[in-house]
C-alpha positions as CSV (number, residue, x, y, z in Angstrom):
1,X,14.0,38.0,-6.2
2,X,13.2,39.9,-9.6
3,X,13.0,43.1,-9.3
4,X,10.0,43.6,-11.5
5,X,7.7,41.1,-13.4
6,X,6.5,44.2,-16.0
7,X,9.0,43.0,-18.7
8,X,7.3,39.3,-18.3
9,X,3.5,40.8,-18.1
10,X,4.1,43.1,-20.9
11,X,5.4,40.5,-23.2
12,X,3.0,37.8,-22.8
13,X,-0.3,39.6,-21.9
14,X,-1.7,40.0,-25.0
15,X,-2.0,36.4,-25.5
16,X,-3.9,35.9,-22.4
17,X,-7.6,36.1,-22.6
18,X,-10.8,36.3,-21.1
19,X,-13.6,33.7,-21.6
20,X,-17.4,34.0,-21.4
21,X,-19.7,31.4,-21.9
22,X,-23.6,31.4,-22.2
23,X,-25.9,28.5,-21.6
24,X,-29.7,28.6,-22.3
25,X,-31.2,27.2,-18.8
26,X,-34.6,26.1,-18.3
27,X,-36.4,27.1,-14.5
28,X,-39.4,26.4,-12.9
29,X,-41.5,29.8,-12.9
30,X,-42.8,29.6,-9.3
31,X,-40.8,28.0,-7.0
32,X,-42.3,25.6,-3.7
33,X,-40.9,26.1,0.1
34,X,-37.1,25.6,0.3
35,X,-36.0,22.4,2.9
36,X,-32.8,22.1,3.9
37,X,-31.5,18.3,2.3
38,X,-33.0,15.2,3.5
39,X,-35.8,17.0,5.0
40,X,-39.3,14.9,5.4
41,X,-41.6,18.0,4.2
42,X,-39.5,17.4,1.2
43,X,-40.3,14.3,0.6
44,X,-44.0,15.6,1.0
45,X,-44.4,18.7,-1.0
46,X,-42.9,16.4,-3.5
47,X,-45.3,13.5,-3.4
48,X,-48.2,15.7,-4.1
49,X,-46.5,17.7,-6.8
50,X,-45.5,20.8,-5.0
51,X,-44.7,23.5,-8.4
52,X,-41.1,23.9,-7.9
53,X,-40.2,20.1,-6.4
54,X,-38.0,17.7,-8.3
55,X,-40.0,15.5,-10.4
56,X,-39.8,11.6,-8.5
57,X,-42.0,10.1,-10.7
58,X,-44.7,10.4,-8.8
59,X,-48.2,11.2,-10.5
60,X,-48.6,14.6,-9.6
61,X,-44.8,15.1,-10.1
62,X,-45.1,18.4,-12.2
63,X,-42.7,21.1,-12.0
64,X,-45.3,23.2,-13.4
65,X,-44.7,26.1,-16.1
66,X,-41.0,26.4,-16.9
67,X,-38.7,29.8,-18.0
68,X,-35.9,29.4,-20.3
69,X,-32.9,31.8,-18.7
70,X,-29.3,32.6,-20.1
71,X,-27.0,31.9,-17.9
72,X,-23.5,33.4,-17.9
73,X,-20.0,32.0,-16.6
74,X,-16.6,33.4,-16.7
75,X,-13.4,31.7,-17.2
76,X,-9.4,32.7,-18.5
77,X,-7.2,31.0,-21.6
78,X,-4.5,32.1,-24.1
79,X,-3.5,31.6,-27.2
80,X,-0.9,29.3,-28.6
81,X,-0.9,30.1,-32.5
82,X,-0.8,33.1,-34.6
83,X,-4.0,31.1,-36.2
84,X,-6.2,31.6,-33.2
85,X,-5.9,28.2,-31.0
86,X,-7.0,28.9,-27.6
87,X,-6.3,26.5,-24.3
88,X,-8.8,26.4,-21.4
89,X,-10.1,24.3,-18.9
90,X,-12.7,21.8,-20.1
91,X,-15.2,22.7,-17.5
92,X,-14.8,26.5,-17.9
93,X,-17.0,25.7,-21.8
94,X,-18.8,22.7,-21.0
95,X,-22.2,22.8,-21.7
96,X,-22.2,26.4,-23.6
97,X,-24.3,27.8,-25.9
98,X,-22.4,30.5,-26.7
99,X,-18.3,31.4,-26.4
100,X,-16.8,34.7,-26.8
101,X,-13.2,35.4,-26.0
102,X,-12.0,39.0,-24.9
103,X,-8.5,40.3,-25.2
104,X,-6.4,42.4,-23.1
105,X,-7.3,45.1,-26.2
106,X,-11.2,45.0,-25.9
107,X,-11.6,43.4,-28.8
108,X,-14.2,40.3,-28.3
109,X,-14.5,37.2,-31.3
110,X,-16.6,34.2,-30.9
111,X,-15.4,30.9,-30.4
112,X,-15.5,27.4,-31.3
113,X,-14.6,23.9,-29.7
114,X,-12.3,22.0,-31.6
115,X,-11.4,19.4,-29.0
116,X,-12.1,18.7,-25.1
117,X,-10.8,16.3,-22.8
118,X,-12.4,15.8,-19.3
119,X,-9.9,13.7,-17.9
120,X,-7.4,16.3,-18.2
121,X,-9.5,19.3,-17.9
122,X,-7.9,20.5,-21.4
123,X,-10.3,22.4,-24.1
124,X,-8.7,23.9,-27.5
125,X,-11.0,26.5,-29.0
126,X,-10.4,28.3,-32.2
127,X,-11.2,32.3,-32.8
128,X,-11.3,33.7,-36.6
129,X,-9.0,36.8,-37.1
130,X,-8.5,39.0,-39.6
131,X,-4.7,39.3,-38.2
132,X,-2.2,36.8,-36.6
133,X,-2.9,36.5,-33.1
134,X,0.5,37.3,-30.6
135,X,0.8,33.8,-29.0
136,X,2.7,32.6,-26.4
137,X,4.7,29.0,-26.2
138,X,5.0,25.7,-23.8
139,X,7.7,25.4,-21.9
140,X,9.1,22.4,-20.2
141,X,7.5,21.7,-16.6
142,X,9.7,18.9,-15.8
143,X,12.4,21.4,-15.6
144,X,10.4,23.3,-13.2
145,X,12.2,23.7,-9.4
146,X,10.2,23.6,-6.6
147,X,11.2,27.0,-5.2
148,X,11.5,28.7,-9.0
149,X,9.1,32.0,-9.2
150,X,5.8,31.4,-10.8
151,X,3.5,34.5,-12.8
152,X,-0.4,33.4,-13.0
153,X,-2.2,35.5,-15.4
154,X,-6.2,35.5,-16.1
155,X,-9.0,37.0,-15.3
156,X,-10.0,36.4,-11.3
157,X,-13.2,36.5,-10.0
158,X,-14.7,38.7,-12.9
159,X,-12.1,41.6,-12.1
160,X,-10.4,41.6,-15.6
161,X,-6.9,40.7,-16.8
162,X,-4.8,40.6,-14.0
163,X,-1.3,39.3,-12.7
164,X,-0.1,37.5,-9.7
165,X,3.3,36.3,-8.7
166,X,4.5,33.0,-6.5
167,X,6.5,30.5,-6.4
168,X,5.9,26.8,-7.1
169,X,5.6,25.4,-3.9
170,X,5.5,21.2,-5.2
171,X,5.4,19.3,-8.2
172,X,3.5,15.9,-9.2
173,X,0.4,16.4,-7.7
174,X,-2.4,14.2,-7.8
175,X,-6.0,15.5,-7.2
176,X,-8.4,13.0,-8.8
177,X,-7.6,12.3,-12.5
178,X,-5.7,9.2,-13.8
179,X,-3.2,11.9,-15.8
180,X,-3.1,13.8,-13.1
181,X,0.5,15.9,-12.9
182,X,-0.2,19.5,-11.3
183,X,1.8,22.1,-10.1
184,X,1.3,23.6,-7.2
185,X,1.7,27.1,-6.4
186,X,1.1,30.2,-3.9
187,X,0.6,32.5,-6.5
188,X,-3.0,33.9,-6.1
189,X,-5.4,31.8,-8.2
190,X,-9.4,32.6,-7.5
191,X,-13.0,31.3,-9.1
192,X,-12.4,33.1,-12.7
193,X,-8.4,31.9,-13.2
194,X,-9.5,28.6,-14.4
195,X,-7.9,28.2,-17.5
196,X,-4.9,30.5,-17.3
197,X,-1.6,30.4,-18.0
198,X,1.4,29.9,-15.3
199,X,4.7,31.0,-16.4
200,X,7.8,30.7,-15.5
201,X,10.1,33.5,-15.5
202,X,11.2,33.0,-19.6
203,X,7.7,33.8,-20.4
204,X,6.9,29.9,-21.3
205,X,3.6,28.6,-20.4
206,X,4.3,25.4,-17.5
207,X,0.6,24.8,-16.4
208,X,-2.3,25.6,-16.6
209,X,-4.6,27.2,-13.7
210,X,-6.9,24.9,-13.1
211,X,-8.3,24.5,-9.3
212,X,-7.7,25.7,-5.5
213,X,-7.8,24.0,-2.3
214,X,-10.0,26.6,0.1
215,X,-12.5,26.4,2.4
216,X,-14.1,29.8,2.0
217,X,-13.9,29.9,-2.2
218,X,-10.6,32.1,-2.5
219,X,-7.0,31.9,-2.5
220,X,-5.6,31.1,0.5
221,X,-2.0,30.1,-1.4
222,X,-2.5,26.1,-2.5
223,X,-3.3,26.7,-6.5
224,X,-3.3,23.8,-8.9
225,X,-2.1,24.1,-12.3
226,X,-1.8,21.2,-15.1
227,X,1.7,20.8,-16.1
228,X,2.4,21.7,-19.3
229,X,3.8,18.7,-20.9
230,X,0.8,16.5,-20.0
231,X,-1.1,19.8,-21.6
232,X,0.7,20.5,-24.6
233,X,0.4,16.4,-25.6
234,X,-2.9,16.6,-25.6
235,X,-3.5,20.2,-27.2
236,X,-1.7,18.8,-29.8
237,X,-3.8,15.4,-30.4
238,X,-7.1,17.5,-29.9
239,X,-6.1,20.1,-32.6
240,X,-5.4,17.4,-34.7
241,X,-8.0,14.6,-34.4
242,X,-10.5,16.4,-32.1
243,X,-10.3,13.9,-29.7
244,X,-7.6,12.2,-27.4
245,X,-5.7,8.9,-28.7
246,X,-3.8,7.6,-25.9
247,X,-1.4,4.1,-25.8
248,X,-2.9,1.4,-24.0
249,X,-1.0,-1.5,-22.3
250,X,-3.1,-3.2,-21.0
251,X,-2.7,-4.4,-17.8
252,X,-3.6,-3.8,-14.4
253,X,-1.0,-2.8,-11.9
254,X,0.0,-1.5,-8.9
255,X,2.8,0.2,-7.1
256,X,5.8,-2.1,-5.5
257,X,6.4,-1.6,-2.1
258,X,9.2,-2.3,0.3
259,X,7.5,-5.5,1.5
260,X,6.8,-6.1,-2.2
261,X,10.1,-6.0,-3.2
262,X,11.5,-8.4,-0.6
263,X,9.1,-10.9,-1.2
264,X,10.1,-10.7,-4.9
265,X,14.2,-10.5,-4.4
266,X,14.3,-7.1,-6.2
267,X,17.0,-4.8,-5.0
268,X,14.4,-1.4,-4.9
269,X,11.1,-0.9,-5.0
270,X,10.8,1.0,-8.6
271,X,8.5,-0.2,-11.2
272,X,5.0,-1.1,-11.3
273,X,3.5,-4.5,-10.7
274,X,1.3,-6.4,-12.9
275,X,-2.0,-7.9,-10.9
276,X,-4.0,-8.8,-13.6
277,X,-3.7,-9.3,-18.0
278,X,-6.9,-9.1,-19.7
279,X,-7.0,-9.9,-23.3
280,X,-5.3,-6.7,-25.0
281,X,-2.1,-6.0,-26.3
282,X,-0.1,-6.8,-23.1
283,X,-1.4,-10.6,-23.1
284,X,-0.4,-11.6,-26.3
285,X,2.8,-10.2,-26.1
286,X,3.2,-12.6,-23.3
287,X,3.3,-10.2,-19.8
288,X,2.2,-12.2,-16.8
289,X,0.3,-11.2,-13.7
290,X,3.7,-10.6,-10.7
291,X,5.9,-9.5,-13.5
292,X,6.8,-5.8,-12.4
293,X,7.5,-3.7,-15.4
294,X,10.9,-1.5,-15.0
295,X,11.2,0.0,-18.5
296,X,9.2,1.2,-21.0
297,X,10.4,2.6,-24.4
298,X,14.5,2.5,-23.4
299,X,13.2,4.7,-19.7
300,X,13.3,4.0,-16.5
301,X,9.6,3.2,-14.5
302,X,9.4,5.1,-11.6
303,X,6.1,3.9,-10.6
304,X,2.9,3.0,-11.9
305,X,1.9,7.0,-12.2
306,X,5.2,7.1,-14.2
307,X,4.2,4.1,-16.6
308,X,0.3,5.4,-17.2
309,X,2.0,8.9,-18.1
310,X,4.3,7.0,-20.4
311,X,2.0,4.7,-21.8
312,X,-0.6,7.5,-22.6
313,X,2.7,9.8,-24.7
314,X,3.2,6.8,-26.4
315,X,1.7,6.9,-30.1
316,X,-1.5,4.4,-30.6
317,X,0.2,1.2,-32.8
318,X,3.5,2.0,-32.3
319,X,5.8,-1.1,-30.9
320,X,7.7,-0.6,-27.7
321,X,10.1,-2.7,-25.8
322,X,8.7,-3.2,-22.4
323,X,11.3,-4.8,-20.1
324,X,9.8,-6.9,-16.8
325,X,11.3,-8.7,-13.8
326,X,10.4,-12.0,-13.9
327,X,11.3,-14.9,-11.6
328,X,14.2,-12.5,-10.5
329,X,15.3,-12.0,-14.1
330,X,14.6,-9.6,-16.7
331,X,12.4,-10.3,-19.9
332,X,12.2,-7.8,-22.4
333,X,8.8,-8.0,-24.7
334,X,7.6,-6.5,-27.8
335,X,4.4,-4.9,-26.9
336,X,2.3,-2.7,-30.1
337,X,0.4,-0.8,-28.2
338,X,-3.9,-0.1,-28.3
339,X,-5.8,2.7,-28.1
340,X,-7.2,3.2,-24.1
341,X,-10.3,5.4,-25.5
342,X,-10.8,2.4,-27.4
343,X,-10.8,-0.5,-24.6
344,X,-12.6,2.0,-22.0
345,X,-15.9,2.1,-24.4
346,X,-15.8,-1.7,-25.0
347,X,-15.1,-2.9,-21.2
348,X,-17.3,-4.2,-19.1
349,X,-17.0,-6.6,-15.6
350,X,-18.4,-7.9,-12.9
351,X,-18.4,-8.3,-9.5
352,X,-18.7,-11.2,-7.1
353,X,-21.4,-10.8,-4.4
354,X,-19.3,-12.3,-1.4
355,X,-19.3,-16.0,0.7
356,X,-19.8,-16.8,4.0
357,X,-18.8,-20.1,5.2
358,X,-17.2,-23.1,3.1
359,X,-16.6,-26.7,4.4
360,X,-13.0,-27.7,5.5
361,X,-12.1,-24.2,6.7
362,X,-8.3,-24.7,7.9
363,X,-6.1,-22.0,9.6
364,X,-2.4,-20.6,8.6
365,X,-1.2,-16.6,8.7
366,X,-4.1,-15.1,10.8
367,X,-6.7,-16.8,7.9
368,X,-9.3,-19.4,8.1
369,X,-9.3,-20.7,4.4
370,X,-11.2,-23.5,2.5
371,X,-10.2,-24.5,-0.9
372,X,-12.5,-23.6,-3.7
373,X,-15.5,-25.5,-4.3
374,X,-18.3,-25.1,-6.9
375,X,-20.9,-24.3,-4.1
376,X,-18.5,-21.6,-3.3
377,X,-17.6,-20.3,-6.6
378,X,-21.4,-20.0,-7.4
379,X,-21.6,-17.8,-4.3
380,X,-19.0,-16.1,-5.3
381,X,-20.3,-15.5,-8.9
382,X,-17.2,-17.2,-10.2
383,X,-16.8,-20.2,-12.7
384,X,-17.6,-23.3,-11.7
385,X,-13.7,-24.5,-12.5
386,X,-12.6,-21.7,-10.5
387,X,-9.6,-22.4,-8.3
388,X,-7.8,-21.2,-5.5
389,X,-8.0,-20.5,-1.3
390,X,-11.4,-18.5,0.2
391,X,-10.8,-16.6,3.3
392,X,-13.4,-17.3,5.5
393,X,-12.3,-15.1,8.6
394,X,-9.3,-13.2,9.2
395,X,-7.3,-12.9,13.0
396,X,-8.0,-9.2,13.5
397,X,-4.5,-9.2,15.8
398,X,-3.1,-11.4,12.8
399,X,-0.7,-10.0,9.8
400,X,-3.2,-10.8,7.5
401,X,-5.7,-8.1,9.4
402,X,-3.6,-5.0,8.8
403,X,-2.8,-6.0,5.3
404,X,-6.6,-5.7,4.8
405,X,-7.6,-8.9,3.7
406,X,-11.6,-9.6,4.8
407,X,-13.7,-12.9,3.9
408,X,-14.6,-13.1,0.9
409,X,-11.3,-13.1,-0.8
410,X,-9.7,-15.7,-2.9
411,X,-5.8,-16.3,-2.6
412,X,-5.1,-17.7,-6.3
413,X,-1.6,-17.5,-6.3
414,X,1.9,-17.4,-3.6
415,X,4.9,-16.6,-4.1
416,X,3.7,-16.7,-7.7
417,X,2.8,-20.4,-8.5
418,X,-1.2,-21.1,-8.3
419,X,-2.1,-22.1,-5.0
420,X,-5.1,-24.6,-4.7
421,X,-5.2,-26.4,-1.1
422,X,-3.6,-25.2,2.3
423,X,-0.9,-27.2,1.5
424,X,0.3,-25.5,-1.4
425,X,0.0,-22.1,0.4
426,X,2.1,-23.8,3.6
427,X,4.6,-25.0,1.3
428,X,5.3,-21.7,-0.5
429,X,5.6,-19.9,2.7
430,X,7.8,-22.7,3.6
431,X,10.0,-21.3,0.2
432,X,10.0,-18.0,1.8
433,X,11.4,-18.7,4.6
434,X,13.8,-20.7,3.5
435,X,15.1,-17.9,0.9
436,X,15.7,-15.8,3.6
437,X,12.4,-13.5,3.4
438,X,10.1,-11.9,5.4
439,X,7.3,-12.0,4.1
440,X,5.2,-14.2,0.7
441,X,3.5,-12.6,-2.3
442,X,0.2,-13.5,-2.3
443,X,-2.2,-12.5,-5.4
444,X,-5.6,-11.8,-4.1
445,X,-8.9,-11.4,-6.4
446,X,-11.7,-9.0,-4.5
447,X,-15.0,-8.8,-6.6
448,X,-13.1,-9.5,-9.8
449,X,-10.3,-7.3,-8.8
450,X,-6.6,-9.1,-8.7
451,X,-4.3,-7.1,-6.2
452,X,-0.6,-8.1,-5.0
453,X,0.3,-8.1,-1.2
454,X,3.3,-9.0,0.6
455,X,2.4,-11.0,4.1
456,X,4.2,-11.7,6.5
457,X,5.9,-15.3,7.1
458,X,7.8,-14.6,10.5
């Protein structure tokens, strides 16, 4: 245990700073009864245009005269170059008016946003100075030990710069967020630490505070901070194209399980596998739905949280060999990568409404199927050449049950050839079995959605 953290604080404080934001709100002058949610007086006072009720549309439906208010929040960054670039959480500045940013000195200088990014929680502002700035650096959080000490540094609850110490208690968290990679840590992070810096004990910034688990608001020792080299990545791309330009595959996937990798022949059960190809970069380099991708860029894919990560780093355009298992072999394919900001904007689905019953209805692995039929496929909002097996029931003490299959689904493909008739699925169970495996692929298509499950064959 260190003796003393001082020599760390001393050092790297004066890069740390404090953030105040000011919104302009607007609030009803006179405010109607208060009813606790869902209550039917509610619903009432706000029928008959009660001052103070939420506006329903409803012709008396006025809020009445309205106050505009300043409203204040408080939040923690640092800086990163001599030049004045400050990180903080997005949704410490979101929605501001106003910025100011305090440091450890007293001095205060307003703020701009160059660059935010919700998915990540990441916002670079920039401060004018007449001086360089003392900044502080990234460090590398995949070198971070689960057991190494931690220092959290911000400005908690309101109180002012101030330090806390910990140690990081896991690593690869996921909260909510697609890029989600957090830290987390005992060191004591409250409401006002959002933002912050998390160093390690060479003064290098690994995360960045960013959210608690509590049930009463403060710490209670589970703290959340972003690691730093999802951070850093995208400091840099805000800083220089005030937005976020991630790689984008193209394809949807899903993680390979034990049964997964059985049914396939793979030896483990790394890499991620492909349900669906849309049209994007991914198709026309040839990548199939059931090919499960194990490299990417000369690395190693963990799983499909590893390949997003790595497909995000990678630079928009660039050409990268992506290296799949198919048909128990690897293929390696040239894949030049899109832009996922890009392909987010311009997608759109939709989503089939359901079927209940279908003539011919035969039964094999816990299912009642009947082949596809244009009757069906318009009830299922699907093309009228659609193909492929419709699960009409499922044996809730069948294999099928607990792999969560319900009617409604559409079994296109086994053991990766199209399957159009019970005989087709019968005979590529028959396969299975005869390889030696426990269980069949099946590829399964839920209101538009492909997904990859192993079922049992024994």
């Amino acid at each position: 245990m260190p003796d003393s953290f001082a020599g760390i604080v001393e050092r790297v404080s004066p890069a740390v700073v404090n953030i105040t934001t000011t919104a302009v709100v607007s609030r009803p002058t006179t405010r109607g009864p208060m009813f606790p949610e869902g209550s039917p007086f509610s619903d009432l006072f706000r029928d008959f245009g009660m001052p103070g009720m939420p506006d329903q549309g409803q012709p008396f439906g006025d809020q009445g005269p309205m106050s505009r208010e300043r409203s204040n929040a408080l939040g923690s960054g640092f800086v990163v170059s001599a030049e004045g670039l400050i990180v903080t959480n997005n949704h410490v500045i979101d929605g501001a008016d106003e910025i100011e940013v305090e440091f450890q000195s007293g001095a205060r200088l307003p703020a701009k946003v160059i660059g935010t990014d919700a998915t990540t929680d990441v916002a670079v502002l920039k401060v004018e100075a007449d001086n360089p700035l003392p900044f502080v650096t990234f460090g590398d959080s995949d070198q971070a030990r689960v057991g190494d000490w931690v220092l959290a540094l911000g400005n908690p609850l309101g109180q002012g710069f101030s330090a806390s110490s910990g140690i990081i208690s896991a690593k690869a968290r996921a909260l909510t967020g697609t890029y989600d990679d957090f830290i987390q840590t005992d060191a004591a992070i409250n409401r006002g630490n959002s933002g912050g810096p998390l160093f390690n004990l060479a003064g290098e910034v690994i995360g960045v505070n960013t959210a608690i688990l509590s049930p009463n608001g403060g710490s209670i020792g589970i703290g959340f901070s972003m690691a730093s080299n999802v951070v850093s990545k995208v400091v840099e791309q805000l800083n220089e194209f005030g937005e976020t330009r991630r790689g984008w595959l193209g394809v949807k996937i899903q993680d390979v399980t034990d049964d997964i990798a059985d049914s396939l022949g793979l030896e483990t059960r790394a890499g991620a596998l492909v349900t669906d190809v849309p049209a994007g970069p991914a198709a026309d380099a040839g990548v199939r739905a059931g090919d499960v991708i194990t490299q990417f860029a000369g690395g190693e894919v963990a799983d499909t949280r590893d390949l997003v990560r790595r497909v995000a780093d990678a630079p928009v355009g660039q050409a990268v060999d992506v290296v799949v298992m198919r048909e128990g072999k690897p293929v390696t394919l040239q894949i030049t990568l899109g832009r996922r900001e890009l392909a987010e904007a311009e997608a759109d689905g939709s989503a089939p409404q359901g079927a209940e019953g279908a003539p011919r209805a035969s039964e094999t692995l816990g299912l009642t199927l009947a082949p596809m039929t244009p009757e069906l496929a318009s009830r299922l909002d699907l093309p009228q050449n659609a193909t492929g097996l419709v699960v009409q029931d499922v044996d809730p003490e069948g294999p099928a049950a607990g792999k969560g299959l319900s009617a409604g689904d559409v079994i296109v493909e086994a053991g990766q050839q199209p399957v159009a008739t019970l005989s087709d699925l019968e005979a590529r169970v028959a396969e299975a079995k005869e390889a030696g495996r426990k269980s069949v692929l099946l590829l399964v298509r839920r209101e538009g959605e492909p997904r990859f499950l192993a079922l049992s064959v024994e």
